[in-house]
C-alpha positions as CSV (number, residue, x, y, z in Angstrom):
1,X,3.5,-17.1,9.6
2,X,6.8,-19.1,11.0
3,X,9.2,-16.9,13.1
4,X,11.6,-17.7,11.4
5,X,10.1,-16.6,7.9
6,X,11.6,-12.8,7.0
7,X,9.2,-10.7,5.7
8,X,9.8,-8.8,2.9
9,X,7.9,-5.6,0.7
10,X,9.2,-4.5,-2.5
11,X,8.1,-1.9,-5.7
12,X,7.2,-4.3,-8.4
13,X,7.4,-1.9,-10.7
14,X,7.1,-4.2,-14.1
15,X,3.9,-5.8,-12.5
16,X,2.5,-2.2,-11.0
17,X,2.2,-3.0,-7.6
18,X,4.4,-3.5,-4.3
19,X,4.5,-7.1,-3.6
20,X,4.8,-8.5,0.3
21,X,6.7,-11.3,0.7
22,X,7.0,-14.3,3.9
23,X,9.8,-15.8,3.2
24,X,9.7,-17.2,-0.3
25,X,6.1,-16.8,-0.8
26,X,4.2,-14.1,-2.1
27,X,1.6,-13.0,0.8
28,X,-0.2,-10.0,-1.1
29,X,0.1,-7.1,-3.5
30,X,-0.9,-3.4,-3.6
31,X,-1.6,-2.7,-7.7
32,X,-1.3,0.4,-8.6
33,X,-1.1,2.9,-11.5
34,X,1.6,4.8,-11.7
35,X,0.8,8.5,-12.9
36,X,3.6,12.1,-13.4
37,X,2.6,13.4,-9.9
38,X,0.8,10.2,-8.1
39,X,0.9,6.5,-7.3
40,X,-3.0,5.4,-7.7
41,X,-3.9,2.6,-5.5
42,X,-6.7,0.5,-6.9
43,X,-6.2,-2.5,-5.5
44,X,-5.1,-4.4,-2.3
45,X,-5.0,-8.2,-1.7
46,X,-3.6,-10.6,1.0
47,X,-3.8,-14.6,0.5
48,X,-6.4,-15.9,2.8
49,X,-3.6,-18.3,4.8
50,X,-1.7,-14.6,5.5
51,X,-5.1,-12.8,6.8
52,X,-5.0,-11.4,10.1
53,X,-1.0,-11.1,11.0
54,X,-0.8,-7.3,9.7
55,X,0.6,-8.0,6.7
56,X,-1.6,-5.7,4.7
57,X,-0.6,-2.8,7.2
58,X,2.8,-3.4,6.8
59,X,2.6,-3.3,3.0
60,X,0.3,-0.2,3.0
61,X,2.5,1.7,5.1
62,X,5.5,0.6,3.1
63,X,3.9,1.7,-0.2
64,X,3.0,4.8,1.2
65,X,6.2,5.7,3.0
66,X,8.0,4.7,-0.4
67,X,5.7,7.1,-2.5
68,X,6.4,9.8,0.4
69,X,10.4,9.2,-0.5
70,X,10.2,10.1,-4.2
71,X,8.3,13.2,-3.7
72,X,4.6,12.2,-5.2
73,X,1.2,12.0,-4.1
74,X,-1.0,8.7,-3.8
75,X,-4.5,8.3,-4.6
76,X,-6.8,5.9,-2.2
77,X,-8.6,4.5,-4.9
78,X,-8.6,1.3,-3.0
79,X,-10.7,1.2,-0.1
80,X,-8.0,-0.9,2.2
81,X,-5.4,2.2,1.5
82,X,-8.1,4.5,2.0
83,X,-9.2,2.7,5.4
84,X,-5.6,2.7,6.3
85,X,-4.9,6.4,5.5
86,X,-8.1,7.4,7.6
87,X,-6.6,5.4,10.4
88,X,-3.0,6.6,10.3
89,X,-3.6,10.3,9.6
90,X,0.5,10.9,9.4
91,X,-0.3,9.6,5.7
92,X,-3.1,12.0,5.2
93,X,-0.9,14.9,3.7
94,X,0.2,12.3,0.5
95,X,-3.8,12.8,-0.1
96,X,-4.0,16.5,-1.9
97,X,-6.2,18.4,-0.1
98,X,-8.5,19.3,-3.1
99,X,-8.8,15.5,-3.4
100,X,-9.8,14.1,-0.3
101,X,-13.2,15.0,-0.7
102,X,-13.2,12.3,-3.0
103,X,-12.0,9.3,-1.0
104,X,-14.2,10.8,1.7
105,X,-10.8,12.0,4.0
């Protein structure tokens, strides 16, 4: 990753997942299905030439922070946001506690 190239995460809501960007070029995706009270995560992805600079964190926590903001709850289906929920417990409470039994949390 240059240090020059800005690196950006948006809701990609027509595609069902958040998108992270460096620079122009799409570094990974979080899909997701989109429910009344919950954002299901099913699936997380990073290109292989973006692997190991934290870019999955930083998309994780910016999907999770963003379904915090509009009230909902999110679903670990995916084992990277699950993994990442188990390490950052501050996102634990987006897990409903007569869930978590399910995503082992």
């Amino acid at each position: 990753m240059s240090a020059e190239a800005a690196v950006t995460v948006v809701d990609v809501p027509g595609e069902h997942r958040y998108a992270i960007r460096v620079g122009n070029e799409l570094a990974g995706f979080a899909q997701y299905r989109l429910r009344p009270d919950a954002v299901a995560f099913t699936h997380t992805e990073i290109d292989d030439r973006f692997e190991g600079q934290g870019l999955g964190g930083k998309l994780v926590a910016f999907a999770l922070d963003d379904v915090r903001g509009r009230g909902l709850a999110a679903l670990p289906i995916c084992p990277f946001v699950r993994g990442y929920i188990e390490r950052h417990p501050e996102y634990l409470e987006l897990v409903p506690a007569e869930r978590r039994g399910e995503f082992d949390l």
